[in-house]
N, C-alpha and C positions, 0 to 999 in steps of 0.2 A: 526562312520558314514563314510562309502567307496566315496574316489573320484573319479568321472570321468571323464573319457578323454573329449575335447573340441570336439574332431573328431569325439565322438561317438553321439553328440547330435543333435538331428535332429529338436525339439521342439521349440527351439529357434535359433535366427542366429543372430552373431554379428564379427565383424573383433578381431583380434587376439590380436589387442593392448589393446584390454578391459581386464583389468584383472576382472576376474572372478573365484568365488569359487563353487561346485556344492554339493548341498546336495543329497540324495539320499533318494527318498520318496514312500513308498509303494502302488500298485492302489488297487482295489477291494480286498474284501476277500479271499483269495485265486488266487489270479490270476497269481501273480509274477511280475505285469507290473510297472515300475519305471520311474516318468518322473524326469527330471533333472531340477532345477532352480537355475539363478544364486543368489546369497547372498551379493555380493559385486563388487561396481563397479569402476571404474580409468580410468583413459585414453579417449579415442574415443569410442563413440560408432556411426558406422557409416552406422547401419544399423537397420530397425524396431527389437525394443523390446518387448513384452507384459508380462510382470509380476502379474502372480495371486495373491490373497491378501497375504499378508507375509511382514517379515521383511526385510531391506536390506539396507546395508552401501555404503555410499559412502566416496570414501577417494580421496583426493585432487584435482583438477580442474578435473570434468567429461565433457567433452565436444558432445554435441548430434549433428552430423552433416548434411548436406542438405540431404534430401532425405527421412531421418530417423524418425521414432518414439518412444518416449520414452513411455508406456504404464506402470502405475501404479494403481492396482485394490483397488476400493473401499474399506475400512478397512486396508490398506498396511499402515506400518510404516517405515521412513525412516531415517536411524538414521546418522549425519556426523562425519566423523570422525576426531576427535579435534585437534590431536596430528600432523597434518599438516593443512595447509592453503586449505581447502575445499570447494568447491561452484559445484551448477549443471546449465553449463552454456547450450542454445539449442541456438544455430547457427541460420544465415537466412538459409530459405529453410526447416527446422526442424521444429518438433511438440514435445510440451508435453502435454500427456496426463494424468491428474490426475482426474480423474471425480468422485469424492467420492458421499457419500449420507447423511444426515443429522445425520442416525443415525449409519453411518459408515465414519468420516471424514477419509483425508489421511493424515498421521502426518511426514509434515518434519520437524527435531529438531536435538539436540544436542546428542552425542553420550554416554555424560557423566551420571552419577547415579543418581536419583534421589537427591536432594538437592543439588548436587556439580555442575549445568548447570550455565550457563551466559552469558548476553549477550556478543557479540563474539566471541563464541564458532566456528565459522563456517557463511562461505558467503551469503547463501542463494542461492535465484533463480535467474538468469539473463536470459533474452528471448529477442532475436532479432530476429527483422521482418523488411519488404519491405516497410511497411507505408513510408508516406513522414514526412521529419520533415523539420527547417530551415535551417542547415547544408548543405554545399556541398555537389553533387552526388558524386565527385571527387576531390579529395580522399574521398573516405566514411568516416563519424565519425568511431571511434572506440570505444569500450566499456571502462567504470572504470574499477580498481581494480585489474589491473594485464591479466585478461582474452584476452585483445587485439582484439576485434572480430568487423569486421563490422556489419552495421546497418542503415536501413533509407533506402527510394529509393522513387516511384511514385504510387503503390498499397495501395490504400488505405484500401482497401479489405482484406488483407494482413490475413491469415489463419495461426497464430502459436499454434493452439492446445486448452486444454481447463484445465482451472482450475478451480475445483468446489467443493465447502464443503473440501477445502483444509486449515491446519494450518503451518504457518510458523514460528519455535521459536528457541532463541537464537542465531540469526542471523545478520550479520552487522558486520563484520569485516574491518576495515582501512590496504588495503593490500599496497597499495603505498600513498607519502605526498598529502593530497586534493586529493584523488580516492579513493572511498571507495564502497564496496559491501550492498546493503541491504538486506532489508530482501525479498522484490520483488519488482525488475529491470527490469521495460520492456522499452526496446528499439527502437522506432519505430516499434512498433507493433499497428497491424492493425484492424481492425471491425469486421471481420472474426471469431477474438477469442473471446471466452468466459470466463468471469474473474467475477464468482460469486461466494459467502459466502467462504472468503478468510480471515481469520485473522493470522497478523503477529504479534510478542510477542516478548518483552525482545530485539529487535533489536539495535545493538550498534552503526547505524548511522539511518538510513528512515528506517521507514516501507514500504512504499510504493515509491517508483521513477519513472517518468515516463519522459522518453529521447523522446521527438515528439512524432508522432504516434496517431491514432483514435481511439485504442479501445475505448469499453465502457465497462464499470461493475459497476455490483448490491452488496450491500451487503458487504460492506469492514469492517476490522475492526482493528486497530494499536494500539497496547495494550502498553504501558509501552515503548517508542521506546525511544532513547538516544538521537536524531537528531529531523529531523521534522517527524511529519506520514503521511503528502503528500505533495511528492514535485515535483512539472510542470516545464519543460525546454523544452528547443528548439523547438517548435514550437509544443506543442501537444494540438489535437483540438479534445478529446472525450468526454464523457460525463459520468456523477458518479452520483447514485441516492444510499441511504440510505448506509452511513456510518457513522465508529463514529471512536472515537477516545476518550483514557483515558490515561494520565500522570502519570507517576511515577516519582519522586524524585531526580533517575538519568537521569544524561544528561551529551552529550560528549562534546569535548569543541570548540563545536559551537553553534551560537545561536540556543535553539530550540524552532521553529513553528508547532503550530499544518496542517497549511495549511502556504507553502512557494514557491511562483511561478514566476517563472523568464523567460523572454523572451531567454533571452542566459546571458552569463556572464560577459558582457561587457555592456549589455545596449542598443544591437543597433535596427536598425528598420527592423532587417532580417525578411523574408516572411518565411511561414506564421505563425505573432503571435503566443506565446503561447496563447490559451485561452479556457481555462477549462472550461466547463457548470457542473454547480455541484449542486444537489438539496438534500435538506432532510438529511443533515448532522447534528449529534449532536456531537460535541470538548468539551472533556471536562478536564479544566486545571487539574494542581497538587492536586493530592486530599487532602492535609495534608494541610489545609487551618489555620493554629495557625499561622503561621510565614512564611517568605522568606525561598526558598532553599538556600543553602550556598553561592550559584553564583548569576547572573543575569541573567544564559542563558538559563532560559526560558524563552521565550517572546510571541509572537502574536498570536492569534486565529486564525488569516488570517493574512498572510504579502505579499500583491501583490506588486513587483518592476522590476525592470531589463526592462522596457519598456514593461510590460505584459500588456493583457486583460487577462478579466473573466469576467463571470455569475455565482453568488453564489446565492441561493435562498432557502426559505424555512425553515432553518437550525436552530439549536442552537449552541450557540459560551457561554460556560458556565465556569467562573471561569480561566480564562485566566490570568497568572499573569502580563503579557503586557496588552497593550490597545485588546480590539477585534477585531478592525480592522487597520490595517495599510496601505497606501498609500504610494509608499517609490521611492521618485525620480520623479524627473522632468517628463521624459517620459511616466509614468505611469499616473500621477495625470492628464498628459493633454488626454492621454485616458478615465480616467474618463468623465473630462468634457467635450468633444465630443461624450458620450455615443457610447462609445465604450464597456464598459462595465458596469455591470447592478450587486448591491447587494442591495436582493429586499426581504421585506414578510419574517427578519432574526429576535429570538428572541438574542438579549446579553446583556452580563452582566461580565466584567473583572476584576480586582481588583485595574489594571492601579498602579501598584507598581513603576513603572520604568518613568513617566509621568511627574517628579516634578509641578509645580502648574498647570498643562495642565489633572485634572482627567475629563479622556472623553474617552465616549468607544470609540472613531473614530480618528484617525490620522493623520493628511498630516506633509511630512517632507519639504513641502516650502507654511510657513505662508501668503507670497505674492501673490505665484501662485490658493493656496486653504488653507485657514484658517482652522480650527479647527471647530471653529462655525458655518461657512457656511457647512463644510460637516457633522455637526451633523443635522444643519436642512432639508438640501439636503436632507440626506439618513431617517429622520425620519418624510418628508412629505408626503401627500396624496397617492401619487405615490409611493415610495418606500417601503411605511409603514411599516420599520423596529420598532422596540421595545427594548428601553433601560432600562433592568429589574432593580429592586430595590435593590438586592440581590441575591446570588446565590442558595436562597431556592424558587426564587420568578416562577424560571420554575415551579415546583410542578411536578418533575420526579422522582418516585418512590424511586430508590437511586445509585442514581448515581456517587457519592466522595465513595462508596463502593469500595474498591479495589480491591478485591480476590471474588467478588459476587454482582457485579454492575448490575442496574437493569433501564435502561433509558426510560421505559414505560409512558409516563405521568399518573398522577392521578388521579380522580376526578375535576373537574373544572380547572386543567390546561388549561392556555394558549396558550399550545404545541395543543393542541387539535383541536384550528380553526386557520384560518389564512391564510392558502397557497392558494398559486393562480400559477397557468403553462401558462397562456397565452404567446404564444410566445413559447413555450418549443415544442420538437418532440414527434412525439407518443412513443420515448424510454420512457417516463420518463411516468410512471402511477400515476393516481389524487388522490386526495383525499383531506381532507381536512386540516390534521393533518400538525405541522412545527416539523423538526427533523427527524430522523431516523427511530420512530417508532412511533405508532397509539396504538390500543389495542393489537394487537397482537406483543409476543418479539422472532422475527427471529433467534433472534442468540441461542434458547435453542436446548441441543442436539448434538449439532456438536463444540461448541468451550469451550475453557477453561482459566481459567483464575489464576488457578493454578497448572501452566506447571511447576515449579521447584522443584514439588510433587509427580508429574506423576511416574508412573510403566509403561515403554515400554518393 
């Protein structure tokens, strides 16, 4: 297969420091005409890309700079390459575009062979945008993980591109001590973007991080992730409607929460709040429910602290082996009780392993300020009308502790079925009447997988 020149390619345009490999691809039947695509990418890319469906590596920090767009076609695979520290970071200013289709996701993943993949194979996606978050304008935060990038600013609006019907696996690398890459990193990004049917997989810290910022998105889904699979800082105020989440066994060594959200890391009363609106979530713990993992460090369904607000609603918190909900710190718990924040219309049910004589799905860590008691009955009066199930068969979701073919459908007379109520919610978030993530119909067929260490790319 003939390579050719950078100079000779007219089809695409990109700066020199890109490394790039060019295949050479035949047009029409007879024609002779040859367009060139690149196959591998490095360095800078600091100028619009569009890439037809196909394969293509990336090898070590890709950086997508202002101005620029990264363009990946529906069906494209995109494979990292392991044998260095890899991630695809997009600068403020910059877009990516992955806009896949249900029955063509775009697969980023490991570069490794079928059965030899794992979690931190490679960084994943980091995206910075112009949203505001708590952080100083000046100096701007900077990103985890080595990449060093600014982020954050006053656009809430903020337009970084779109991902959609997109897989992210084997992702979540620890590039430096406490900074780590997930497996999708958005930073300060903004409402502008599109961030639906997106499932991360096998990630060796988050699935999902979100550094401040407004987006919103539909359709998440955090498969087996080592950390938490969503986790809120510095001040991000967007909104999440049908997501799930399911456990695997491994876990890195920090506590892992299925939902973990922190105002900043200190605790303090920086503007504006973290405070996540999240509706129609199903969490669902370790699925090897005979005994404890080897550790403790899977813990909470939900672990709201660090001085956070939220609105969690709708949702199932299922088999959690912490409590299902935690309250963690002074500042937090007195947002509760100034209703500041709202967990309403949730069904759960945890195994509360970690609790000693305190088995209760609900937690506060100061007995004085908010009892145990008080906020079981709080959150399970008229008003709040959560549900503390019997058991974790008592949801009646198809099958859900399935790990390679989970299925979180409710079934016949489930109590996933009635229950939710939006008052108070924006018209993002569409009614119905079902709690959790899905209704009769299961979104996620088609486009995701859930055994990626299998796969033939």
């Amino acid at each position: 297969m003939k390579k050719l020149l950078l100079a000779a390619i007219t089809a695409f345009t990109f700066t020199a420091c890109v490394k790039v490999e060019f295949n050479e691809t035949t047009g029409g039947s007879g024609s002779g005409d040859t367009t060139a695509i690149p196959t591998t990418l490095s360095g800078r890319i600091d100028r619009s890309l569009s890439l037809p469906r196909g394969k293509y590596t990336l090898t070590g920090f890709v950086y997508v700079g202002k101005g620029a767009t990264l363009e990946f076609a529906a069906g494209s695979i995109i494979v990292a390459d392991g044998s260095v520290k890899t991630a695809l970071i997009i600068e403020q200013g910059a877009k990516l575009v992955a806009d896949g289709k249900a029955d063509a996701p775009i697969v980023f993943t490991s570069n490794k062979a079928a059965n030899t993949r794992t979690n931190m194979d490679w960084g994943g996606i980091s995206i910075c945008g112009y949203a505001p978050t708590n952080r100083p304008l000046v100096p701007a935060p900077i990103t985890e993980g080595g990449s060093n990038r600014p982020y954050g600013g006053t656009d809430a609006g903020d337009n970084s591109g779109i991902l959609r019907y997109v897989r992210i696996e084997f992702a979540g690398i620890t590039a430096e001590n406490n900074s780590e890459l997930n497996g999708l990193t958005l930073y300060g990004v903004g409402a502008g973007t599109i961030i639906e049917n997106v499932q991360t997989s096998f990630c060796g810290d988050d699935g999902f991080e979100f550094f401040g910022g407004t987006v919103n998105c539909k359709n998440l889904i955090s498969y087996a992730s080592g950390d938490d699979d969503f986790d809120f800082d510095f001040g991000y105020n967007g909104q999440i409607q049908y997501a799930v989440s399911l456990r695997d066994k491994f876990h890195d060594d920090d506590d892992a929460n299925q939902i973990e959200c922190d105002n900043d890391a200190s605790a303090t009363t920086a503007l504006p709040y973290t405070r996540p609106v999240l509706s129609n979530f199903t969490l669902i713990g370790v699925f090897d429910t005979t005994g404890l993992p080897s550790n403790a460090r899977h813990r909470f369904g939900n672990r709201w602290r660090r001085a956070t607000r939220f609105e969690f609603r709708n949702s199932i918190i299922l088999g959690s082996w912490g409590n299902a909900m935690a309250l963690d710190g002074d500042a937090t718990i007195n947002g509760f009780l100034n209703n500041e924040s709202i967990f309403r219309n949730n069904l759960v049910f945890s195994y509360n392993r970690f609790s000693g004589s305190a088995q209760t799905a609900f937690i506060s860590t100061n007995q004085t300020l908010l009892s145990n008691a008080t906020l079981l009955s709080t959150l399970t009066n008229t008003t709040n009308a959560n549900t503390v199930l019997a058991d974790q068969n008592a949801a009646m979701l198809t099958a859900p502790f399935n790990f390679t073919a989970p299925n979180f459908v409710p079934t016949t007379g489930s109590p996933a079925l009635t229950g939710a109520s939006y008052g108070g919610l924006s018209a993002f978030f569409s009614t119905g009447a079902f709690r959790g993530a899905f209704g009769t119909t299961n979104w996620m067929q088609g486009w995701t997988s859930f055994t990626p260490q299998t796969n033939v790319y």
